[in-house]
VEXDREN-2710 file (C-alpha; in Angstrom, 1 decimal):
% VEXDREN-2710
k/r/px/py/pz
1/UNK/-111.6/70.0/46.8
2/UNK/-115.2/70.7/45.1
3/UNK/-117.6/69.6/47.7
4/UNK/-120.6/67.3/46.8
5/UNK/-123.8/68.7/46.0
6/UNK/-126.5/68.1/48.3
7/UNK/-130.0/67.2/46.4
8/UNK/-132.6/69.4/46.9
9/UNK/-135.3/67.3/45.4
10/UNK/-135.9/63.9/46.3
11/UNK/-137.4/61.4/43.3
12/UNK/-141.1/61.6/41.9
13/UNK/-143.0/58.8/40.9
14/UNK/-144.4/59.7/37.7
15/UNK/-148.0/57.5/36.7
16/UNK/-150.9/58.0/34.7
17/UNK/-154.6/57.3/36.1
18/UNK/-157.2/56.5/34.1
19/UNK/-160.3/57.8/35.5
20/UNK/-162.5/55.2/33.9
21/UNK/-160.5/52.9/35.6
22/UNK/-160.7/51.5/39.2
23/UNK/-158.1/54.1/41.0
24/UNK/-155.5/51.7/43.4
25/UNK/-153.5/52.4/46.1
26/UNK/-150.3/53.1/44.8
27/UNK/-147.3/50.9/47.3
28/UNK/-143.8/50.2/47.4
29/UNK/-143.1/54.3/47.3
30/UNK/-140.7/54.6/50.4
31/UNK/-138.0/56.0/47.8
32/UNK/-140.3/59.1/46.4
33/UNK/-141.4/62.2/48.2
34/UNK/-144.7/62.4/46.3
35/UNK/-146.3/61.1/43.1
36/UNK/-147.4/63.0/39.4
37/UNK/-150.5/61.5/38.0
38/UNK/-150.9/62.1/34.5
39/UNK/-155.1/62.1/34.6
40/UNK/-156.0/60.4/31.8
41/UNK/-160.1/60.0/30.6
42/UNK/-160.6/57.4/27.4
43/UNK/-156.6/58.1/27.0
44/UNK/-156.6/62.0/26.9
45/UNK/-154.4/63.6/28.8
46/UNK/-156.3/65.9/31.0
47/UNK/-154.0/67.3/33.5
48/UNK/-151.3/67.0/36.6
49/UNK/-152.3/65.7/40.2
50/UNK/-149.7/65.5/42.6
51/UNK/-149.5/64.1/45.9
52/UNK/-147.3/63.1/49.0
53/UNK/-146.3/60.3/49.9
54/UNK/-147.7/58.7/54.0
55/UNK/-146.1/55.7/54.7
56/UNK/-144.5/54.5/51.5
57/UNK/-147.9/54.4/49.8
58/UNK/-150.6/57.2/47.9
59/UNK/-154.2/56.0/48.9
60/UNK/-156.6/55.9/46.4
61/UNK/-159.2/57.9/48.2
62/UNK/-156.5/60.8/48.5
63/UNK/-156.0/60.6/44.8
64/UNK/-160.0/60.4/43.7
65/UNK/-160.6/62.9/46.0
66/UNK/-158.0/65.8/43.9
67/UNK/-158.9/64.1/40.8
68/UNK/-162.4/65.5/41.9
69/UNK/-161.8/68.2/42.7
70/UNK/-159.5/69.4/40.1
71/UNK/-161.0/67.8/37.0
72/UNK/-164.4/67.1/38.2
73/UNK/-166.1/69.5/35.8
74/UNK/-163.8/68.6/32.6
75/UNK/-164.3/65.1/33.2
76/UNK/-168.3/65.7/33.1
77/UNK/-168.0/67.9/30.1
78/UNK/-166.2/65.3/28.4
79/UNK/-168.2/62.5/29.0
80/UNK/-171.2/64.4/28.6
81/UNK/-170.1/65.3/25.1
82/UNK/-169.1/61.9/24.3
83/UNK/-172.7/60.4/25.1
84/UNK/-174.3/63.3/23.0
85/UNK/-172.9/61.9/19.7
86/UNK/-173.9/58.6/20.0
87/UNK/-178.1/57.5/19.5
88/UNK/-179.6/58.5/22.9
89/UNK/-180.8/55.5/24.9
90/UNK/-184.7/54.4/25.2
91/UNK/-184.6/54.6/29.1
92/UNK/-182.8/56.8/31.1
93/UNK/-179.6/57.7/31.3
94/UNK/-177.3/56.0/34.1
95/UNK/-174.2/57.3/35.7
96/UNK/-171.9/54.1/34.6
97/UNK/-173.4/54.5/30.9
98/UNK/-172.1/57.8/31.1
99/UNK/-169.0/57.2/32.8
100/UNK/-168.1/54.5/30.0
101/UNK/-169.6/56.9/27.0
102/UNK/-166.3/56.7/25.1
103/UNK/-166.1/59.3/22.4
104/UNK/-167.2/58.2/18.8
105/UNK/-164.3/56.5/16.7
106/UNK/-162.6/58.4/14.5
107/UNK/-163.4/57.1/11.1
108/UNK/-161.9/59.6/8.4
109/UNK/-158.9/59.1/6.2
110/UNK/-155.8/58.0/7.0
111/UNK/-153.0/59.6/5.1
112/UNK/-149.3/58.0/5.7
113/UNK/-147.5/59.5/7.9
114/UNK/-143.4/58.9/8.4
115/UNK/-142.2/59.0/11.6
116/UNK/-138.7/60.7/11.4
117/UNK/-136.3/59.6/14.3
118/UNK/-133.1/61.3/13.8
119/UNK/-130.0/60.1/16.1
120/UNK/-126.5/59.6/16.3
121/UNK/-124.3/57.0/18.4
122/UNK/-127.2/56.5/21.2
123/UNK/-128.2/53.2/20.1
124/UNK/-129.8/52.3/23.6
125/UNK/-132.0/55.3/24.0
126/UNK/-133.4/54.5/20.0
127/UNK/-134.0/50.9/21.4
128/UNK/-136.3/52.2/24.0
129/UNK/-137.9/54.7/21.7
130/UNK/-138.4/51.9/18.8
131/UNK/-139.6/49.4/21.1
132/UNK/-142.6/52.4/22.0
133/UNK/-143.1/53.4/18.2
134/UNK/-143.7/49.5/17.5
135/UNK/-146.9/50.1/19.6
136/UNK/-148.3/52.8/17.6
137/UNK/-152.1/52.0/16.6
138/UNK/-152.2/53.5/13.1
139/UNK/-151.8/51.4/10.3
140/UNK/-150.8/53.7/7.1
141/UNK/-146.8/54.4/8.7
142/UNK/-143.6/54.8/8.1
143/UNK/-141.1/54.4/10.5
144/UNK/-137.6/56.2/9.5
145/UNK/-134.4/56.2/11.0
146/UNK/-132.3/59.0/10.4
147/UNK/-128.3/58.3/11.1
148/UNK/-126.3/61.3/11.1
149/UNK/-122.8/61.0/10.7
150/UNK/-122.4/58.1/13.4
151/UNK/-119.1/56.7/14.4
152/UNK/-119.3/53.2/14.3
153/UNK/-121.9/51.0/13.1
154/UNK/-124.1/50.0/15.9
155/UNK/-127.2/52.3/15.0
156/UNK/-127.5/50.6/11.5
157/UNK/-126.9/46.8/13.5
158/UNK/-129.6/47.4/15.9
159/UNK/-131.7/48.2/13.0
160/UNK/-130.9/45.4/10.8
161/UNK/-131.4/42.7/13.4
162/UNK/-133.9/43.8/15.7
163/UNK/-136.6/46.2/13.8
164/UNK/-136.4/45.1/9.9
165/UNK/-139.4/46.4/9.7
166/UNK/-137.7/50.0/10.1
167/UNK/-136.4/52.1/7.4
168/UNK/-132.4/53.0/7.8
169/UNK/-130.4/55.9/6.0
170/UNK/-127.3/57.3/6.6
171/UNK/-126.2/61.4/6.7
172/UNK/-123.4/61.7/6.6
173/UNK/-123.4/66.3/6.7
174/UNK/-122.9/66.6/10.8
175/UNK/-126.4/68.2/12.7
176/UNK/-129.5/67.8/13.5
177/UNK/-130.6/70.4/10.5
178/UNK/-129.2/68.1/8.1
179/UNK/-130.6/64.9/9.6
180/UNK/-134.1/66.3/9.9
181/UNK/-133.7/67.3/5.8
182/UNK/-132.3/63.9/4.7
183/UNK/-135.6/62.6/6.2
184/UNK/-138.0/65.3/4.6
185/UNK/-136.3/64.0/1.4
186/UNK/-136.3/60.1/1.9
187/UNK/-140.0/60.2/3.7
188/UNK/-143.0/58.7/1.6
189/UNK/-145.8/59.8/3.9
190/UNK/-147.7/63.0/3.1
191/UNK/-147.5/63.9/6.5
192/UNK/-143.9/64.2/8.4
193/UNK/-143.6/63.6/12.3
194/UNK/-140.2/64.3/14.4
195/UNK/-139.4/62.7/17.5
196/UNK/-136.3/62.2/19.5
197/UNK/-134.6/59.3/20.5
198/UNK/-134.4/60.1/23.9
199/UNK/-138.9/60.2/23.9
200/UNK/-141.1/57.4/24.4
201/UNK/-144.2/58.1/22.4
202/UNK/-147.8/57.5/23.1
203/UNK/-149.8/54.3/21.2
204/UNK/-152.1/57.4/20.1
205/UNK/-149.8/59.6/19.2
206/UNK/-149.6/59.4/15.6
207/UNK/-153.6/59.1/15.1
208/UNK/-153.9/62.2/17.1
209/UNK/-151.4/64.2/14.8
210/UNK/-153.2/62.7/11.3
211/UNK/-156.8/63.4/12.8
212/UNK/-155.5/67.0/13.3
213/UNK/-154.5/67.5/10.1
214/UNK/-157.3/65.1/8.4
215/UNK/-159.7/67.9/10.3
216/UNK/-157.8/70.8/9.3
217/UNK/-156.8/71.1/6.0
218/UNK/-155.1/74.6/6.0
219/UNK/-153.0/73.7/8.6
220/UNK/-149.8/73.0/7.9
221/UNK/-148.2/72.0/11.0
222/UNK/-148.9/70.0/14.6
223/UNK/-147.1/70.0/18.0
224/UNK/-148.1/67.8/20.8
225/UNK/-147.6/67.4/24.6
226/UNK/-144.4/66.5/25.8
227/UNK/-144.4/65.0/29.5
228/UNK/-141.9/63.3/31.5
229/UNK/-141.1/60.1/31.3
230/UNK/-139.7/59.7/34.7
231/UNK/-138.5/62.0/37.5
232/UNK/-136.0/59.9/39.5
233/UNK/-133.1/62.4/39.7
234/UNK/-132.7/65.5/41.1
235/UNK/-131.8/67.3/37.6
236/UNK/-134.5/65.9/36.0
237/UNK/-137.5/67.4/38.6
238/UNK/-135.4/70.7/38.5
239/UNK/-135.5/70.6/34.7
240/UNK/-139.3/70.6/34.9
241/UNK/-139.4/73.5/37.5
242/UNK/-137.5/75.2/35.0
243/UNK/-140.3/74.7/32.9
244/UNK/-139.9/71.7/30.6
245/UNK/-141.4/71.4/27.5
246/UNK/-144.8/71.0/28.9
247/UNK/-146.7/73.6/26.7
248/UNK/-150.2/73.0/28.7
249/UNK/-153.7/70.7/28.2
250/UNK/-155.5/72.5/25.6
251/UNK/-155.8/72.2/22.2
252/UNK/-154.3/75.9/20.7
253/UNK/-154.4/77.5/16.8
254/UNK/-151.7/79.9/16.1
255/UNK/-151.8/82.3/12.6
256/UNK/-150.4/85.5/12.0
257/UNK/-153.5/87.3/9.8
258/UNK/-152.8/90.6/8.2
259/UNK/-150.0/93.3/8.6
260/UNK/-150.6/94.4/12.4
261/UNK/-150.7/90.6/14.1
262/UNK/-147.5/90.2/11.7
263/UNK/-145.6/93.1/13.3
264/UNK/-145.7/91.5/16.7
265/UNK/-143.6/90.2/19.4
266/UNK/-146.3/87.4/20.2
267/UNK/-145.1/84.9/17.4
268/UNK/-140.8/85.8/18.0
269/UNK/-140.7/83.4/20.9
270/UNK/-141.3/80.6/18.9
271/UNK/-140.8/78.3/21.7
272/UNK/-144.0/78.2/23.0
273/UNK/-145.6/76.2/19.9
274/UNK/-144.4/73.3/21.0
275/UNK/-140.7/71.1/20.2
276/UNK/-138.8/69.1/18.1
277/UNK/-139.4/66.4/20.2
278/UNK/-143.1/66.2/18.7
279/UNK/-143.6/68.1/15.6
280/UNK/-145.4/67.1/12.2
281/UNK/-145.8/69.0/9.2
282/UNK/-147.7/68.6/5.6
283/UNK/-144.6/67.3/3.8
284/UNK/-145.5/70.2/0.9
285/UNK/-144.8/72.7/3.3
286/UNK/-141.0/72.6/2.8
287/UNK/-141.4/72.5/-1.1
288/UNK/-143.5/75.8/-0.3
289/UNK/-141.1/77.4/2.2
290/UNK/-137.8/75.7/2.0
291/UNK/-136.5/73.3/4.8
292/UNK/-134.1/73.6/8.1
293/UNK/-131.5/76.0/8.4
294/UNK/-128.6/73.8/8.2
295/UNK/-126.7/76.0/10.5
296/UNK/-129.3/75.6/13.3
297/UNK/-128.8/72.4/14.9
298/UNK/-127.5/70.1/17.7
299/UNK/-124.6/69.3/16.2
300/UNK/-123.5/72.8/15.4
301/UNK/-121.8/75.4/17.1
302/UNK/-125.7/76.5/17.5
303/UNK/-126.6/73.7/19.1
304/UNK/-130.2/74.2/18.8
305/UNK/-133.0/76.7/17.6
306/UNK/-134.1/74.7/13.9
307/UNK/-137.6/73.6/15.2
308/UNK/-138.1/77.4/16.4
309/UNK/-137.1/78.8/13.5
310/UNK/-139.3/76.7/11.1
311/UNK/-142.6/77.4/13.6
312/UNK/-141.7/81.0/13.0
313/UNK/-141.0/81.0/9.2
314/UNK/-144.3/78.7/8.8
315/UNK/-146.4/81.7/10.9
316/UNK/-144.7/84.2/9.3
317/UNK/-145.7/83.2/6.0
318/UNK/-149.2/82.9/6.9
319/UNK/-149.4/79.1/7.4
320/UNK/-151.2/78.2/10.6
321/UNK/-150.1/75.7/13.4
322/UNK/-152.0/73.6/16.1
323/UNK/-151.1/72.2/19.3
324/UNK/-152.9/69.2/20.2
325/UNK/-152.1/68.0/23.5
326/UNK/-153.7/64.6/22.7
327/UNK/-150.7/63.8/20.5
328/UNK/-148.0/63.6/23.4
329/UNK/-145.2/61.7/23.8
330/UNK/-142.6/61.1/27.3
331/UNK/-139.6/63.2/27.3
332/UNK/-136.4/60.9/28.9
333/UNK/-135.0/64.7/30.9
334/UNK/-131.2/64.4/31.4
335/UNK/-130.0/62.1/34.5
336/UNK/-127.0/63.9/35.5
337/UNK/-126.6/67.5/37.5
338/UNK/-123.8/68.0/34.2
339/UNK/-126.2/67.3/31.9
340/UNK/-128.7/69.4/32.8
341/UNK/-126.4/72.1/32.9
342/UNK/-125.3/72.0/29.3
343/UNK/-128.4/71.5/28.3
344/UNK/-130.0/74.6/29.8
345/UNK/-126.7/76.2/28.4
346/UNK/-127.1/74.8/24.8
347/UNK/-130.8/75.4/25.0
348/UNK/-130.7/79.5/25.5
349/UNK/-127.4/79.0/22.2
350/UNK/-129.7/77.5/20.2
351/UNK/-132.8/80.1/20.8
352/UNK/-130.4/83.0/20.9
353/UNK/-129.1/82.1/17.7
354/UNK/-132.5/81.4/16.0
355/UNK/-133.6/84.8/17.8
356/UNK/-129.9/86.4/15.6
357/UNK/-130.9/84.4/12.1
358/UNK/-134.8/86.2/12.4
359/UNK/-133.1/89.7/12.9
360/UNK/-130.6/88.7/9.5
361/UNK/-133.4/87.2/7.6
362/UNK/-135.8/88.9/8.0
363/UNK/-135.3/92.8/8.5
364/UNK/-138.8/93.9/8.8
365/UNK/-139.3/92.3/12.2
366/UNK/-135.5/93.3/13.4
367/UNK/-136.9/95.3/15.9
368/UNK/-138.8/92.9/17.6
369/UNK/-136.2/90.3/17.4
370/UNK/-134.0/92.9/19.4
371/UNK/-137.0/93.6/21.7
372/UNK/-137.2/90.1/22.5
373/UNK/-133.6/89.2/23.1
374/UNK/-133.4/92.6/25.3
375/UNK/-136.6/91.1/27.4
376/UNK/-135.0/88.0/27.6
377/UNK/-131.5/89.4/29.3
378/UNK/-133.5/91.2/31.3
379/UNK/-136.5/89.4/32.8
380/UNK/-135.5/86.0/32.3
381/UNK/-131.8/86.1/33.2
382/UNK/-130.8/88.7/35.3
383/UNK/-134.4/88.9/37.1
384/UNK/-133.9/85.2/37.8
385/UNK/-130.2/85.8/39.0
386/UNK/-131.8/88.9/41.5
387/UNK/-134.0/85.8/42.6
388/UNK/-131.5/84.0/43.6
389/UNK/-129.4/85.8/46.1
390/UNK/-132.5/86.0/48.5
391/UNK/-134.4/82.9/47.7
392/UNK/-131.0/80.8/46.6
393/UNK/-133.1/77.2/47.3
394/UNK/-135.9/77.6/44.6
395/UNK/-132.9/77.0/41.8
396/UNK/-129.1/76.6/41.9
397/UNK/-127.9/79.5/40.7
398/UNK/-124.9/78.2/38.8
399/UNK/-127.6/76.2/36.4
400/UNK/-128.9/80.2/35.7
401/UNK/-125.3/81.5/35.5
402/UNK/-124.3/78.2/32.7
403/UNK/-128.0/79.5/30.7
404/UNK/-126.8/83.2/30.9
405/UNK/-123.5/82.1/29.1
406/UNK/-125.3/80.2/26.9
407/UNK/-127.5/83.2/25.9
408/UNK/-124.0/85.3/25.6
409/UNK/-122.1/82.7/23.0
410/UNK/-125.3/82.6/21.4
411/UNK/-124.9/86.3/20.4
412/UNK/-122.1/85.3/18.1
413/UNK/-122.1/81.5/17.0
414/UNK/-124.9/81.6/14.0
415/UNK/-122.6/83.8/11.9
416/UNK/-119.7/80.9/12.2
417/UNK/-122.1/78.2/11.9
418/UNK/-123.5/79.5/8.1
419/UNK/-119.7/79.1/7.5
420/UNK/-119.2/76.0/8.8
421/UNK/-122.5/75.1/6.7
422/UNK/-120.9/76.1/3.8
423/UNK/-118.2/74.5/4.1
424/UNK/-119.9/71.0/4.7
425/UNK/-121.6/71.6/1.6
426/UNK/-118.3/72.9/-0.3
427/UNK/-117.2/68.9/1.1
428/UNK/-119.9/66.9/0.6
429/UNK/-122.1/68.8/-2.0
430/UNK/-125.7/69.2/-2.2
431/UNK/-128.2/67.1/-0.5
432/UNK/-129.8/64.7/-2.4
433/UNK/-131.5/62.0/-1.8
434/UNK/-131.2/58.4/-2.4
435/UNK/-134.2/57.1/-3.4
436/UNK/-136.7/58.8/-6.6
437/UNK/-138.0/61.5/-4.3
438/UNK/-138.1/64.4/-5.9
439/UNK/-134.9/67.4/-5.2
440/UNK/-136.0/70.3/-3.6
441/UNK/-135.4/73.7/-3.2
442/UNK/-134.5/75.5/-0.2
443/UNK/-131.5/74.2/1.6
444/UNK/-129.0/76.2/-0.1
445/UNK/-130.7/79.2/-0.2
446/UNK/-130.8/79.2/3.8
447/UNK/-127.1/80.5/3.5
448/UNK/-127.2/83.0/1.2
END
């Protein structure tokens, strides 16, 4: 009889402060070991505190006091900089002027932008994630609803009756791949952004990406900040010390310029631009470089890798990307010790077969491709399992062992999935849309 696992972590209450805000005690913690305070100044995102918990409460004087001492500096720089492009004032400066100095309003265009929620039969988890994208302050949107081949009918009910102001389409072609491709062809905004049902977005979130963009007009694509929502099970506090999708608090350009940066290993990763969980792209870009690789996908026997793959393809052509950590959104990690597992397992499928589909496609940087799935076996797996056998309490080693055999049936699964992408074509034809968008180019030629 399989014994009980006993948890390792106990729960995290996860909060944001803003510092221009009175800092409170936080109560009523006798369930949580400690709390994560998102620091927030005028709404940025500035960093992580975290802090135990005495007595079922975290004092505010514990929390300004880290606050100060971790973000002291950025905070002044920040305000400082804020106060700087406003008029100066007659007499002289005071502490709470400064403090309250919030930075000048953005007043540039506004292009629309269509958010693109693609889902399928998890009609609570897109009520949640509606009910946060109904707060977005930006006027010129689209909100888009992307159901791919669901089972019943609930996704398009919860639409009709509770957010008419939504737009609703059906795909039927199974994955992800083809979802996120039905929406690049039904969107009216000039600007695309991807979420996931499972996120809970940030009021700024959209403003942040079009600003981006507005500001940068070579830039073709935008990732954002992806935090957790909450941390009340163990497997969701060990998915974040796995790493989470957390890609850090500064702003960061990527471009591959000229034939040397081209040739290297740096860009391969591809993960560390950000997620599908928060990406936006021009909506030309795909007319330019063709769209997701239909047999990339949740929903495939790949069961992941498309948002990878089209970072890389956009840097490889010489397109540059920007992370903006002021666009974030809150990441709903999986509840469940079995979900995280086949997560992390479909997780290292879907990058291993993106990491397969760059050595096919593109045999220049085969090499590298091979370099990086050899450094990966090596230092990330098997260094991890040496880890374990003498420090077997920093992480369970059968959530290691599940990624390692995800990494292995990745080796082999993209070949079958452009088959099975074939054939779903070969079914349902071509992808079209439905309303007078124009066809593109692109899908198709992703299989040959």
């Amino acid at each position: 009889m399989t014994q009980p696992r006993i948890p390792r972590y106990q729960p995290i209450k996860v909060v944001d402060i803003e510092v221009t805000q009175p800092i409170e005690t936080i109560r009523d913690l006798e369930h949580y070991a400690s709390v994560k305070g998102l620091v927030r100044l005028h709404g940025a995102p500035l960093g992580y505190v975290q802090l135990g918990v005495v007595n079922g409460c975290c004092p505010a004087v514990d929390m300004s006091r880290v606050i100060l001492e971790q973000y002291g500096w950025p905070i002044a720089r920040h305000l400082i900089s804020n106060r700087l492009m406003q008029p100066l004032p007659a007499a002289k400066l005071s502490l709470p002027e400064l403090l309250h100095a919030e930075h000048a309003p953005y007043a540039g265009p506004t292009p629309l932008v269509t958010v693109a929620v693609c889902t399928r039969d998890r009609t609570e988890d897109l009520a949640l994630c509606l009910d946060a994208l109904a707060q977005l302050r930006y006027a010129a949107l689209e909100i888009l609803i992307v159901d791919n081949a669901p089972s019943n009918d609930a996704t398009e009910s919860l639409i009709r009756t509770r957010y008419p102001q939504v737009r609703y389409c059906r795909e039927p072609r199974p994955g992800l791949s083809w979802a996120r491709n039905r929406a690049i062809l039904e969107a009216s905004g000039e600007i695309i952004a991807f979420t996931d049902d499972d996120v809970v977005v940030d009021p700024n979130w959209v403003a942040a990406l079009s600003q981006t963009f507005v500001e940068n007009p070579d830039v073709m694509a935008v990732t954002g900040l992806v935090v957790p929502y909450e941390l009340e099970t163990e497997p969701q506090i060990l998915f974040e010390v796995h790493g989470g999708f957390g890609r850090g608090f500064e702003r960061q350009r990527y471009q591959i310029e000229g034939k040397w940066q081209r040739q290297t290993a740096h860009y391969h990763g591809a993960g560390k631009f950000g997620t599908g969980a928060n990406m936006a792209f021009r909506r030309r870009l795909f007319d330019l470089i063709g769209y997701f690789d239909p047999a990339l996908g949740v929903g495939t026997v790949t069961n992941g890798g498309e948002d990878l793959e089209m970072f890389f393809r956009l840097l490889h052509q010489g397109y540059p990307l920007i992370y903006e950590p002021l666009a974030f959104v809150r990441h709903r990690h999986r509840r469940t010790y079995e979900e995280l597992r086949r997560q992390l397992a479909n997780n290292a499928l879907g990058v291993t077969s993106f990491h397969v589909r760059g050595a096919l496609h593109y045999p220049e940087e085969r090499k590298k491709f091979l370099w990086l799935q050899w450094w990966w076996l090596i230092h990330w797996h098997f260094k991890r399992l040496a880890q374990s056998l003498t420090r077997p309490h920093r992480f369970p080693r059968d959530l290691i062992w599940a990624e390692l055999d995800g990494y292995l049936r990745g080796l082999t699964r993209y070949s079958t999935a452009r088959r099975k992408a074939a054939a779903i074509i070969e079914r349902f034809g071509p992808l079209h849309p439905t309303t007078s968008a124009t066809v593109p180019t692109g899908v198709l030629d992703l299989l040959q």
